[in-house]
N, C-alpha and C positions, 0 to 999 in steps of 0.2 A: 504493500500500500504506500502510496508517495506519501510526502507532508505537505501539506499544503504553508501557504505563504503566514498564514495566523499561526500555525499550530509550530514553525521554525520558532515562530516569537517567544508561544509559548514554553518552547524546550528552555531559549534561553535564560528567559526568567526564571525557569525551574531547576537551574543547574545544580547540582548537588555537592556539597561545602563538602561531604566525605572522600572525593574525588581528589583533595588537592593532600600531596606530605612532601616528606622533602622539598623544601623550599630554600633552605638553607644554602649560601653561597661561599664555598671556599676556594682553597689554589688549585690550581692545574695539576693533575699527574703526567705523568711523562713527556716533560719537557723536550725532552731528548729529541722526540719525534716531528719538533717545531723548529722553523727556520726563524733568525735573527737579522732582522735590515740591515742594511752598513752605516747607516747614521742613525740607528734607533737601537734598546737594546727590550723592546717590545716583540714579546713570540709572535711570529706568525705563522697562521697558517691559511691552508687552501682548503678549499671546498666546491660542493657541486650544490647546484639547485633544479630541481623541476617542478612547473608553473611558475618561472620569471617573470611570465608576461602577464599575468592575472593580477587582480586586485593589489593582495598581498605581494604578491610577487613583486612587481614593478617597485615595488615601495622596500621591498628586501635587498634587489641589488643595487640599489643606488646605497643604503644603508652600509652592506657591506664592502661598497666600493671605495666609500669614503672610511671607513675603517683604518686605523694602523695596524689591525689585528689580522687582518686577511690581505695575502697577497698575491694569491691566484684566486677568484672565479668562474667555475667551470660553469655554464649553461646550458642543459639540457630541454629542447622542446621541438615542436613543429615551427619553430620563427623563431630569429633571433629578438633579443630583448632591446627594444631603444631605449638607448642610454645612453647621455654623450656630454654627461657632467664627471666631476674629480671624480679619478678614481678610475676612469672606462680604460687604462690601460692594461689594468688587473684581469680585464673578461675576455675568457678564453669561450666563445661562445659555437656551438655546435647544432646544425636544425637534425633531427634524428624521429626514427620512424619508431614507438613505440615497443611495435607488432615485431622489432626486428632489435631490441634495445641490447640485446645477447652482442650481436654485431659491433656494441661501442665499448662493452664491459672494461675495456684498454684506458678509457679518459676518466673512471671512478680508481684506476690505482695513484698510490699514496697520497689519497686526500685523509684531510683529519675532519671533515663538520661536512652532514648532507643535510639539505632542506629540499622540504616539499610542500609546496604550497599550491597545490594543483588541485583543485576543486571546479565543480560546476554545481548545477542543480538536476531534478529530473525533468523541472519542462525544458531546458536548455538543451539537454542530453538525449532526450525526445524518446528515451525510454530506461523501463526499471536499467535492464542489461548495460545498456550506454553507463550510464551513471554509477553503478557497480564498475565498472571496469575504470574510467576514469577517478573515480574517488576511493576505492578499493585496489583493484589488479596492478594497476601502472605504479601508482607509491607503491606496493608491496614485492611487487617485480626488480624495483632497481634497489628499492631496499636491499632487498636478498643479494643481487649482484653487487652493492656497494659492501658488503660483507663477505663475498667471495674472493673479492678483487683485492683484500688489505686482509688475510686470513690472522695474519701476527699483530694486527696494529689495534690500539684498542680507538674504537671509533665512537663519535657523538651524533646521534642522528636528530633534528629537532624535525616534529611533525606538527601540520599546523592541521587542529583537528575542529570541533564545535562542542557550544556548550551543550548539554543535555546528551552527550554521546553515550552511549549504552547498548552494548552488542544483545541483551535481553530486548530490547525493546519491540516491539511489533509496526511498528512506522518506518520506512525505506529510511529516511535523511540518518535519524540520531542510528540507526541500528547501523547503518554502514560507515557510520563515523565509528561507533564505537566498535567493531570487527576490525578495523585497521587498528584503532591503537593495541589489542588485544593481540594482533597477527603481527606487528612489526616488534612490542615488546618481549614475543618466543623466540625475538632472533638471538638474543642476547648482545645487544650493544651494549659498550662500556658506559654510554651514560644514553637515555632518552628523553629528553624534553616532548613531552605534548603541552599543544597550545589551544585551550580553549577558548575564544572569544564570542562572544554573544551575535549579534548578526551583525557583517561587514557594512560602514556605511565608509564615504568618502570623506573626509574631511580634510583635502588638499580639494586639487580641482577634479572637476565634475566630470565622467563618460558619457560618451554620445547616450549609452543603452542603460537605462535604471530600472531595474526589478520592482516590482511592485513594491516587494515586504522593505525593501531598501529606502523608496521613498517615505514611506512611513517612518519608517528608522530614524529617518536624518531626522524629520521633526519633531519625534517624540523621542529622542537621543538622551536630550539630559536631564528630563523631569522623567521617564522610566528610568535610568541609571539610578536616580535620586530615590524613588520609590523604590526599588529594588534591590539595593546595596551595591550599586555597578555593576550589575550581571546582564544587563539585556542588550547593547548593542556596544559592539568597539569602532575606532575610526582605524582607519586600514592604517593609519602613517604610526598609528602608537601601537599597533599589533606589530610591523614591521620592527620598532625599535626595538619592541622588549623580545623579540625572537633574537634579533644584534647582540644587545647586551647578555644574555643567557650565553648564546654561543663563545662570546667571547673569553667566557671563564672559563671556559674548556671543560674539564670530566674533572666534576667536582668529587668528593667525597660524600657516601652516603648512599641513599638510594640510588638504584641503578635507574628507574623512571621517577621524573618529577611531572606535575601538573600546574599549570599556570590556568588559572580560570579570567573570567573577566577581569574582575576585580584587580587579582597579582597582574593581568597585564599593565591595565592601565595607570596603576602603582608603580609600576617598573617604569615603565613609559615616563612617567612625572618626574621621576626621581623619589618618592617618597618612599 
């Protein structure tokens, strides 16, 4: 059964506070495996993303292009990402055919951080299967190969998931959000960030194409936040940042998966 555009809303608002532990931020382990600038004595490292080009996405690689923390980005999608601020000499950008992602398994060796910020919907998807396979299969597929390709390395994978995710659930949206976090956390990476944010609104500039529940979003953005405890809708520029700053602490100590809900995002985001 799909979700419909009210019943996204509602998940978000119902996000569930048991969901979030380790939250706690400490040092990097395995330095070793990070490379050092020559005028900076800041780690760095590289990484791959797919869904660059989406919401989140667009808003990630400029984040981490401007970073001193990252000094390769690798980009995985059907298009390359436009991007042509500081930073763009970092993107090692590649258009790649999903169906065939076996074929690139070569450009996921020795990276230290993957993101995935590849989402649609089910009417965009224009069925259950489409929408399974883009929001499930594809992050689950490179997943697995980004774990193949760095067998000895311990690796950080952050996944950008939704609030209300719940592999129990009987509704297409949350139940396939929550099966991916559920199926990439068996993989055992060394550390896993999920990110749950409430429903994506825009809050830089505006796309041609806005979803219904989206328009809603924007205008009831910060009197539901307020009502709500900041759980119902994020702006895609403050989801982007607190995915940046997570990552950039690298495989903290503690729980091997952490949860960030609406709320720790937009806390991150703040600085607060």
């Amino acid at each position: 059964m799909a979700l419909s555009q009210f019943e996204i809303l509602h998940c978000c608002i119902r996000a569930d506070d048991a969901q979030l532990k380790g939250l706690g931020f400490c040092g990097v382990k395995e330095r070793g495996a990070l490379m050092t600038t020559e005028h900076s004595s800041t780690p760095t490292m590289s990484a791959f993303i797919i869904g660059g080009t989406g919401m989140v996405g667009r808003k990630l690689v400029a984040e981490l292009s401007q970073s001193d923390h990252f000094s390769r980005i690798v980009t995985l999608g059907r298009r390359v990402v436009a991007y042509d601020g500081p930073g763009k000499e970092k993107l090692d950008q590649h258009v790649v055919d999903f169906g065939k992602i076996e074929e690139h398994k070569a450009l996921l060796e020795n990276l230290d951080v993957g993101f995935n910020t590849l989402g649609t919907t089910r009417a965009d998807a224009g069925s259950d299967e489409q929408f399974i396979k883009i929001d499930h299969d594809i992050p689950l597929h490179v997943a697995r190969l980004f774990k193949e390709a760095n067998p000895s390395k311990p690796l950080h994978f952050c996944l950008l998931s939704s609030s209300g995710a719940s592999a129990s659930s009987s509704l297409l949206y949350p139940k396939t959000k929550g099966l991916i976090e559920q199926h990439i956390s068996e993989l055992g990476f060394a550390k896993l960030s999920i990110f749950q944010p409430g429903i994506l609104v825009y809050d830089g500039e505006k796309r041609e194409k806005t979803r219904f529940a989206e328009s809603i979003a924007v205008s009831l953005h910060k009197p539901l936040n307020f009502l709500t405890g900041g759980r119902a809708a994020s702006g895609v520029t403050s989801v982007a940042k607190a995915i940046r700053m997570v990552a950039e602490k690298g495989i903290t100590p503690g729980s091997p998966v952490d949860f960030y809900d609406n709320k720790s995002i937009g806390k991150l985001a703040s600085g607060n």
